[in-house]
C-alpha atoms as an extended CHARMM CRD file, in Angstrom:
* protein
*
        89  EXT
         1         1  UNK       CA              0.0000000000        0.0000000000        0.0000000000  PROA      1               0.0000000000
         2         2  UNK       CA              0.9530000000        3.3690000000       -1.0820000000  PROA      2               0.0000000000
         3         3  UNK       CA              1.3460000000        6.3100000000        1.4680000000  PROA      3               0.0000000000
         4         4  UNK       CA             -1.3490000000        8.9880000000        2.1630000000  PROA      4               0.0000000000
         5         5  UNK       CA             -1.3120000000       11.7210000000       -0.3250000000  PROA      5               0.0000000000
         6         6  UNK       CA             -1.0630000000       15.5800000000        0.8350000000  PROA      6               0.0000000000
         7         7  UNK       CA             -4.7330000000       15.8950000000        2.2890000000  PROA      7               0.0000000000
         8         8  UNK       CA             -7.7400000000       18.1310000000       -0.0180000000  PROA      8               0.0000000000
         9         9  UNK       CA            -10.5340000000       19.8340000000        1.6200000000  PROA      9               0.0000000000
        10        10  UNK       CA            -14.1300000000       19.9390000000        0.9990000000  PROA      10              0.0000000000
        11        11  UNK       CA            -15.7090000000       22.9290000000        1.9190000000  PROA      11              0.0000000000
        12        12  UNK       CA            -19.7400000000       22.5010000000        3.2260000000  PROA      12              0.0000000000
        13        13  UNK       CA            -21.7710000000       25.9910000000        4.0070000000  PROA      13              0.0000000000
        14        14  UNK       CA            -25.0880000000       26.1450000000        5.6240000000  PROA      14              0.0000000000
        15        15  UNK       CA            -26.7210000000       29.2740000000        3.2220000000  PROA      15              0.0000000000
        16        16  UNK       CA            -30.0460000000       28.6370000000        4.8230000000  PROA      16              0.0000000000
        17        17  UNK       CA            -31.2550000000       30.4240000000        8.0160000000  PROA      17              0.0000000000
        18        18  UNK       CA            -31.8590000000       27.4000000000       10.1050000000  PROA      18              0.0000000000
        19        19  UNK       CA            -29.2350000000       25.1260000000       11.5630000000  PROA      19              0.0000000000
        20        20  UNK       CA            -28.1600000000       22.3190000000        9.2020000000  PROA      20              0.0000000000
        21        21  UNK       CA            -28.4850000000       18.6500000000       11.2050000000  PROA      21              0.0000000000
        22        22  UNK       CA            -25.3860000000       16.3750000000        9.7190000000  PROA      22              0.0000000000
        23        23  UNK       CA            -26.6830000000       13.0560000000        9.9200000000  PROA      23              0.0000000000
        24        24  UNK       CA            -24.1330000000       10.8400000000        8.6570000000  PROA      24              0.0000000000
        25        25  UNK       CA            -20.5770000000       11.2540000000        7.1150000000  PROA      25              0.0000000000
        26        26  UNK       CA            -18.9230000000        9.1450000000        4.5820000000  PROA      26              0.0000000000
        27        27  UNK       CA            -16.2790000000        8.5890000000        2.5700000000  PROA      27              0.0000000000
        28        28  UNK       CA            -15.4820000000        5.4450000000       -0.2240000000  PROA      28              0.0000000000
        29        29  UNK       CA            -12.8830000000        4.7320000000       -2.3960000000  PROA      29              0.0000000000
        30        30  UNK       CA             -8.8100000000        4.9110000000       -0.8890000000  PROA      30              0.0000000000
        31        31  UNK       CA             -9.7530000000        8.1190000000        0.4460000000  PROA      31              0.0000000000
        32        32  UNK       CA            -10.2550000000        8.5770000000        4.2750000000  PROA      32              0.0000000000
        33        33  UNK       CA            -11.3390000000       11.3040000000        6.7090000000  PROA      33              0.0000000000
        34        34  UNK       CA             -8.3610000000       13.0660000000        8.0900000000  PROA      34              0.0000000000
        35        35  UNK       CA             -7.2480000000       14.8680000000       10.9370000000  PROA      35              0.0000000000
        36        36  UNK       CA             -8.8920000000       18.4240000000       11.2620000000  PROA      36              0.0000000000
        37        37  UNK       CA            -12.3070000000       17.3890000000        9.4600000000  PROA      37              0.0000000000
        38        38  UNK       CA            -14.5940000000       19.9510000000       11.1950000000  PROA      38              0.0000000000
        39        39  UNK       CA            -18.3360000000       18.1320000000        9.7850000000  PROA      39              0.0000000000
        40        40  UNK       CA            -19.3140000000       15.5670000000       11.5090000000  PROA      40              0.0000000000
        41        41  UNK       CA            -21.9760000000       12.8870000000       11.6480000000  PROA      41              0.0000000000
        42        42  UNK       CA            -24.4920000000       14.2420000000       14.4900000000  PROA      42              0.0000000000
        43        43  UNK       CA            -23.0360000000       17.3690000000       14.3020000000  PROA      43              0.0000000000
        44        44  UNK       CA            -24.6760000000       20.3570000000       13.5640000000  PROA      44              0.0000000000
        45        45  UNK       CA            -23.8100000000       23.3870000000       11.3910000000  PROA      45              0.0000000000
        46        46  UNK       CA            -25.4810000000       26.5380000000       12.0450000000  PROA      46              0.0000000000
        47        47  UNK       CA            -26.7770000000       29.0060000000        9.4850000000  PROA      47              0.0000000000
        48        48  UNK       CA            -24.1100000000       31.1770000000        7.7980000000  PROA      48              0.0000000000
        49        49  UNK       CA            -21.6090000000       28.8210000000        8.9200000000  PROA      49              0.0000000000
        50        50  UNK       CA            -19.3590000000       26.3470000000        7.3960000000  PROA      50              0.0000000000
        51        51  UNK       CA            -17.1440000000       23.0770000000        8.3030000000  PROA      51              0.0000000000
        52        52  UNK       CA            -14.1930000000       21.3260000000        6.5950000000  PROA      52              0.0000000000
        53        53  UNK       CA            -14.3790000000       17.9610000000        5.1170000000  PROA      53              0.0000000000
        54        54  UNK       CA            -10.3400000000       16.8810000000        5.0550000000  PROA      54              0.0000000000
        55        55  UNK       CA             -9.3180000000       14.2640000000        2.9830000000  PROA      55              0.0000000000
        56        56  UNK       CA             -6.5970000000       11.7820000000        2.1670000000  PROA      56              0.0000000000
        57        57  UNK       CA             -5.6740000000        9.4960000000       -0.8760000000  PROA      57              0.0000000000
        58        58  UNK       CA             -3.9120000000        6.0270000000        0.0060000000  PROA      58              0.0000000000
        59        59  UNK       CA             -4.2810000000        3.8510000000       -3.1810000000  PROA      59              0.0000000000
        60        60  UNK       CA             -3.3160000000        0.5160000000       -2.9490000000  PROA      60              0.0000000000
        61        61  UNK       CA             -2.1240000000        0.3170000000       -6.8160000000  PROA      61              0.0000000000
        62        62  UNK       CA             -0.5810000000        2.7670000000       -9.1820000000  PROA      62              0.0000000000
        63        63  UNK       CA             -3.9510000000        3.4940000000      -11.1960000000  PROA      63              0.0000000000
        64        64  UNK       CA             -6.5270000000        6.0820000000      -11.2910000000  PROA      64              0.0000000000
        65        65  UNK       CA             -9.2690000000        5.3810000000       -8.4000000000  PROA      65              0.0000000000
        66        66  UNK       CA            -12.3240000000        7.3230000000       -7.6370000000  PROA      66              0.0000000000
        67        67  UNK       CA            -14.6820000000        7.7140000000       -4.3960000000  PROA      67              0.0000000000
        68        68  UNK       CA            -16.4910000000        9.8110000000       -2.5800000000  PROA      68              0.0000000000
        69        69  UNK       CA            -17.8340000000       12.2520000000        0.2720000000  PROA      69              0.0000000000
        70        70  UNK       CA            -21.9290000000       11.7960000000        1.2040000000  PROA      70              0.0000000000
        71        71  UNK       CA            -23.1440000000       14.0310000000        3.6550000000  PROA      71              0.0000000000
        72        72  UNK       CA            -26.6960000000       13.2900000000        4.9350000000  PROA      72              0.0000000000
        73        73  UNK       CA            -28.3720000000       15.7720000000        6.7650000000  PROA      73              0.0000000000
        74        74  UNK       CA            -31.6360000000       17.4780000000        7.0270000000  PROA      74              0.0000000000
        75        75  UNK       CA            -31.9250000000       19.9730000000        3.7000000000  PROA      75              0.0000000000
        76        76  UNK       CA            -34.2560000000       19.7780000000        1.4300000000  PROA      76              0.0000000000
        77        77  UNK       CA            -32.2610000000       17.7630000000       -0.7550000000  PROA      77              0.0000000000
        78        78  UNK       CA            -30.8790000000       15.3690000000        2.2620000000  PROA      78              0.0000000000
        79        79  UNK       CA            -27.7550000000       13.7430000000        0.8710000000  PROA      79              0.0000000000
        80        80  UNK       CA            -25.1260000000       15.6830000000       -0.7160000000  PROA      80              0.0000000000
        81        81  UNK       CA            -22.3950000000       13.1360000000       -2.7030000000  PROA      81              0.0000000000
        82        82  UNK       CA            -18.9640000000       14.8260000000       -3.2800000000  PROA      82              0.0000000000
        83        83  UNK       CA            -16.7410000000       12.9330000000       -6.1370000000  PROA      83              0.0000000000
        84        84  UNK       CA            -13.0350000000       12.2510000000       -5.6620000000  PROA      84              0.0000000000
        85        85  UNK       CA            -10.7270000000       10.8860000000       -8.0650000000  PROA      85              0.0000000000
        86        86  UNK       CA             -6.9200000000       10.3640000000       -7.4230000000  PROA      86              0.0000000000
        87        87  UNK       CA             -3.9050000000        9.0920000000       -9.0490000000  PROA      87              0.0000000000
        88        88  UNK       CA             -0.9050000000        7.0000000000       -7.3290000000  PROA      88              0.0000000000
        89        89  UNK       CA              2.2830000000        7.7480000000       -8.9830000000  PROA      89              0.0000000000
């Protein structure tokens, strides 16, 4: 297995004027939560605010791999799926 790559963020901002529930967090692929994520699963984000989704890639082959981020929570739309694509090298 590869080492992690240099971590990405993924921004999430509640525009609405009530607080935004985060229900459940995940992440697929060879990508993992890392440290200093600031959304979390039960957490909640109030409005005009925002959290950081933090990222790694740790591919187990040298290929192209994709994933991604879903965020359930409590909008209108309730689950919000992020891609993510990475290539070892």
């Amino acid at each position: 297995m590869g080492r992690a790559s240099a971590a990405g963020t993924v921004s999430v901002s509640n525009t609405g004027t009530t607080p935004l529930v985060l229900s459940n967090l995940t992440v697929s692929g060879d990508f993992a939560l890392a440290a200093g994520t600031t959304c979390l699963g039960g957490g909640t984000l109030a409005a005009a605010a925002s959290c950081a989704i933090i990222v790694t890639f740790t591919p187990a082959a040298q290929e192209t791999k994709s994933g991604s981020v879903t965020i359930k929570d409590n909008a209108r739309i309730n689950q919000q799926i992020v891609s993510l694509s990475g290539t070892r090298i």
